[in-house]
N, C-alpha and C positions, 0 to 999 in steps of 0.2 A: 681656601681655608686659612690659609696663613693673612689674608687681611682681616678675617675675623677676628684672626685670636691678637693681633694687632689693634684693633678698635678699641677691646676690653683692656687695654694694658698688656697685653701677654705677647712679647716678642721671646722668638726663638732663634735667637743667635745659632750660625754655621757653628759644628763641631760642638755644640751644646750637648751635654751626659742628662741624664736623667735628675732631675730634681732639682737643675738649674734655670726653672723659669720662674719670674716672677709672682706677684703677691696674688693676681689675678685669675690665675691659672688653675691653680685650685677650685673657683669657684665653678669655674668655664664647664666641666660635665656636671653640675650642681641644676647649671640653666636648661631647661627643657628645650631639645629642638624643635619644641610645637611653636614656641617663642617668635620663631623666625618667619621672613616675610615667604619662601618658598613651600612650606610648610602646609598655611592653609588652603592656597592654590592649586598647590598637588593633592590633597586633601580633596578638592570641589572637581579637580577632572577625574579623580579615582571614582568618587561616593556619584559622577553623572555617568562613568563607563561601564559601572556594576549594575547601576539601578538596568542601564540600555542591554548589557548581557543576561542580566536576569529575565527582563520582557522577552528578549529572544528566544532564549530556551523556551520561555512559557510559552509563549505563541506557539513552537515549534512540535511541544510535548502536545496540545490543546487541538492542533491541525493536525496531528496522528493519532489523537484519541477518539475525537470525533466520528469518523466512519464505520469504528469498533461499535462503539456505542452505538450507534444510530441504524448499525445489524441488528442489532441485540437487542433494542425498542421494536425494530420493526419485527424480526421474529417472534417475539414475546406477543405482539399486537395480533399479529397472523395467524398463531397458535391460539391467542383464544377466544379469536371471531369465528376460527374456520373449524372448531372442534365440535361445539355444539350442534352446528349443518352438518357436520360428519356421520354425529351417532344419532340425528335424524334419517340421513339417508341410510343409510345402517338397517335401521330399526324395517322402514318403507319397506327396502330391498329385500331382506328376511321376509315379509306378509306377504311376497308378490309372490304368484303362480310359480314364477320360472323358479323358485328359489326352494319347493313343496318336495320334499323326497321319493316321489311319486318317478324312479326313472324307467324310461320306455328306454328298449333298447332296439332300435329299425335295422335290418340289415338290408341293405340291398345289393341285390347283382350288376355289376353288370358285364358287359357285352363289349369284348375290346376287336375292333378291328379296325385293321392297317389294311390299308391301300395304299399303294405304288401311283406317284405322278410322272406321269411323261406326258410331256408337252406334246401336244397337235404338231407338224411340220409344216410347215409355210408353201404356199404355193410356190413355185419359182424356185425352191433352193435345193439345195444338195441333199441328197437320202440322210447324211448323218447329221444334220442341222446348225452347222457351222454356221454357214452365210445365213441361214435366218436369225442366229443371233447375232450374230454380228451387225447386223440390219437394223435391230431393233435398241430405243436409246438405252442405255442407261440408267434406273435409279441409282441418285446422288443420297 
């Protein structure tokens, strides 16, 4: 900073008070700091890092919005292909026999009974039929 303000005439002397700088100095916050060579550089990497944060977001917002959306077309779609076959079949169902007020009520009986299994005993084995099953495989 201090060679700039050297360039324009304005040196600031060590131990210098307020309102001991030269004729130039005055002018020096008059000059705009767009003036300067730093200026519009920082200027072109700002206005290319906003434009690139800006696309980010959008892409960002656009890649979550998408799937919302494209629920919401395809339910909307679904709903009003499949409404019309709806109160078609509806209607059908209602005309058919099965659906006639007409209810029969059938009772029927029936007949419960329980039988007792007990296995046949194996030739060859013991009265209480240990060894015959033990003889025999296995279901796995």
């Amino acid at each position: 900073m201090l060679a700039r303000l050297r360039g324009h005439g304005c040196s600031v002397p060590s131990g210098a008070g307020p309102g001991r700088h030269g004729p130039h100095c005055k002018k020096l916050p008059q000059k705009a700091l767009t003036q300067g060579f730093v200026y519009p550089v920082v200027k072109k990497v700002a206005a290319y890092i906003g434009v690139q944060m800006a696309k980010q977001t959008f892409a960002r917002s656009v890649s979550k919005a998408i799937p919302v959306l494209g629920a919401a077309v395809s339910g909307t779609l679904t709903f009003t292909t499949y409404r019309p076959m709806a109160k078609r079949l509806k209607k059908h169902l209602s005309d058919s026999v099965l659906a006639k007020s007409t209810h029969r009520v059938v009772v029927v009986e029936a007949e419960e009974v329980r039988e007792t299994f007990v296995p046949k005993p194996v030739e060859g084995s013991a009265t209480d039929g240990t060894a015959a099953m033990a003889d025999r495989p296995q279901p796995s």
